[in-house]
Every structure is written in structure tokens, then in C-alpha cells.
C-alpha positions in Angstrom: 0.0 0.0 0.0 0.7 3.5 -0.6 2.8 5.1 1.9 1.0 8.6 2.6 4.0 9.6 5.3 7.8 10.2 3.3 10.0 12.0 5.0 8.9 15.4 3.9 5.6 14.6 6.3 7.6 13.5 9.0 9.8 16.9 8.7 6.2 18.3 8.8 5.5 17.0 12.1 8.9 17.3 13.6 8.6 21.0 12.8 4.7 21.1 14.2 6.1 19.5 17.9 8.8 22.5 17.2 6.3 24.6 17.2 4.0 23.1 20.4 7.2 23.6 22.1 7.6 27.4 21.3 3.3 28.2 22.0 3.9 26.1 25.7 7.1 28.5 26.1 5.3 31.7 25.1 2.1 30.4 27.2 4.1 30.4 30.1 6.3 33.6 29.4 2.8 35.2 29.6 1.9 34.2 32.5 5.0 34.6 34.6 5.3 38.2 32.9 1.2 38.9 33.7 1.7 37.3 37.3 4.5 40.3 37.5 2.5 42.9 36.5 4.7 43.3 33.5 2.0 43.8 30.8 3.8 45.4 28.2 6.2 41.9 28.0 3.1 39.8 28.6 1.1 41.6 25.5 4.6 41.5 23.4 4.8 37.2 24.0 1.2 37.7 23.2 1.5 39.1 19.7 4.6 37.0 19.0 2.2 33.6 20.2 -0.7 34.8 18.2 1.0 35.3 15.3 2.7 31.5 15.8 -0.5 30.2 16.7 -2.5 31.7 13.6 0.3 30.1 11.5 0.7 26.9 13.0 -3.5 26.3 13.0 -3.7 27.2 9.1 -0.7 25.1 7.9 -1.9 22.1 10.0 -5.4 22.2 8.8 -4.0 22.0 5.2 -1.8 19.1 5.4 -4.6 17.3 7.3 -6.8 17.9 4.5 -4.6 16.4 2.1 -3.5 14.3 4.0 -6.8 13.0 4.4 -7.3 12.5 0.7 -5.2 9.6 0.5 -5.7 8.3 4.1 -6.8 5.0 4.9 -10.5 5.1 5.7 -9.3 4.6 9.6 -6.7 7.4 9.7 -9.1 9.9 7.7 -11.3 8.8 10.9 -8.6 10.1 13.6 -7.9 13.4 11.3 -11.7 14.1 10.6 -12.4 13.5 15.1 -9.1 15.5 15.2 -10.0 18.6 13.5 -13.9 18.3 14.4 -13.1 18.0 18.1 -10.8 20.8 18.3 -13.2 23.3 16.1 -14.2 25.7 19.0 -11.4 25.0 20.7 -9.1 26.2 17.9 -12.1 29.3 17.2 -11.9 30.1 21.1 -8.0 30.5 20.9 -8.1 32.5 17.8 -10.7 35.2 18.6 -9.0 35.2 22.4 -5.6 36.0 20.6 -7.0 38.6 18.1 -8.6 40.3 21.1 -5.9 41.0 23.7 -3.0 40.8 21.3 -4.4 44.2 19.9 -2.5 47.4 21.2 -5.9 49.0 23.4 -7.1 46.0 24.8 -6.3 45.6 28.5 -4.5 42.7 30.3 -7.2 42.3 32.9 -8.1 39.8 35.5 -10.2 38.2 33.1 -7.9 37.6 30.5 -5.8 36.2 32.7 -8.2 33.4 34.0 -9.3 33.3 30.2 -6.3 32.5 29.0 -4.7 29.8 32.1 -8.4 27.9 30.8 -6.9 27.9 27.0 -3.6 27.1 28.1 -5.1 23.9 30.1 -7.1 23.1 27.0 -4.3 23.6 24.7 -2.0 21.7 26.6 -4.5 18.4 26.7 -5.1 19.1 22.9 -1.5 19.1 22.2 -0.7 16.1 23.9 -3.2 14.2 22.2 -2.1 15.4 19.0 1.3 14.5 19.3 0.8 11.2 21.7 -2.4 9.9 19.6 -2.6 11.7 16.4 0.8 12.1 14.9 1.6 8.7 16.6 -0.6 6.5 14.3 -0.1 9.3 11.3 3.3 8.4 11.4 2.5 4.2 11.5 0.3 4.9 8.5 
């Protein structure tokens, strides 16, 4: 059977755990920089994650879909439950970055409880991605 994973989609996903690596350290360079009341560094890591996470989401989302194409029916399953499951996640973590990564927009209390929930979320999706997902996209 065809091989859908060469080595270019193995760089893909090396790179892609690259990157969960950089989002985790900006995630918690906001946080230790909010918990200091240094908001100017905080909304700086911000911009710098948003701009990573924006990136990161779109070129994903491409290679899954065609990746999917010429997926066995089972891993189209994992890819399709991937990318379904993590919808409003993935919509939540967007519009929260767009928000309070704009210049005007306050670092309040609420954004910081917002964003410690996303980070909790993100973290689970993360490690199911690279644990679950990437594991059997890489057996495939």
C-alpha cells in the first residue's frame, strides 16, 4: 500500500512539535510576565504567540486535509475526530488572541483566568495530538 508519510511529512511533524514547544514557552512567558504585573512583556509574548498560533493552525489544517485524501478510511477517521473535536477550541484561541494581542485591549483579571483555561485546554489538545494523532499518522 501507498505510503502517505515520506520523510517530507515526517519533517512536517517534527517541525509542528517544534512549534507546540515554542506556544507552551510563550504560554508560560505570559503568564510569569502577567503574574509580575509586566503587561507590556506579557502583550509582546502575546502578539509573538498569536502570530505562531495563527500560522501553526492554518498550515496544519491544510496538510490534514490532504492528507486525508489519501488516508486509509481509519486514519481519515482520527484526522476528521481531530479537527472536528478541536473546532471551537481552535475558534476560542483565535478570537481570544485577536482580542488581547491588539494594542488598546487591556491585560485584565479576566484575561488572565481566560487565558490559564486555554492554556489547560491547549496543553491536553497538544498532547493528544502529538501522543495519539501524529503517533498513528506516522505508523500509516
Amino acid at each position: 500500500m501507498f505510503n502517505i508519510f515520506d520523510s517530507k511529512e515526517k519533517k512536517k511533524i517534527r517541525k509542528w512539535k517544534k512549534e507546540h514547544n515554542a506556544i507552551v514557552r510563550l504560554a508560560t512567558g505570559i503568564i510569569a510576565a502577567y503574574s509580575k504585573n509586566d503587561h507590556k512583556k506579557a502583550k509582546a509574548k502575546l502578539r509573538k504567540l498569536n502570530d505562531l498560533a495563527v500560522d501553526h493552525v492554518m498550515n496544519e489544517d491544510l496538510s490534514f486535509y490532504h492528507w486525508k485524501k489519501s488516508a486509509t478510511p481509519e486514519m481519515a477517521g482520527h484526522i476528521d475526530h481531530f479537527t472536528g473535536s478541536f473546532k471551537d477550541t481552535k475558534m476560542s484561541l483565535m478570537n481570544f488572541l485577536s482580542k488581547y494581542s491588539k494594542e488598546h485591549e487591556a491585560l485584565d483579571d479576566q484575561f488572565f483566568i481566560d487565558f490559564n483555561g486555554l492554556v489547560e485546554v491547549l496543553a491536553l489538545r497538544i498532547e493528544f495530538e502529538e501522543n495519539i494523532l501524529y503517533a498513528q499518522m506516522e505508523k500509516a
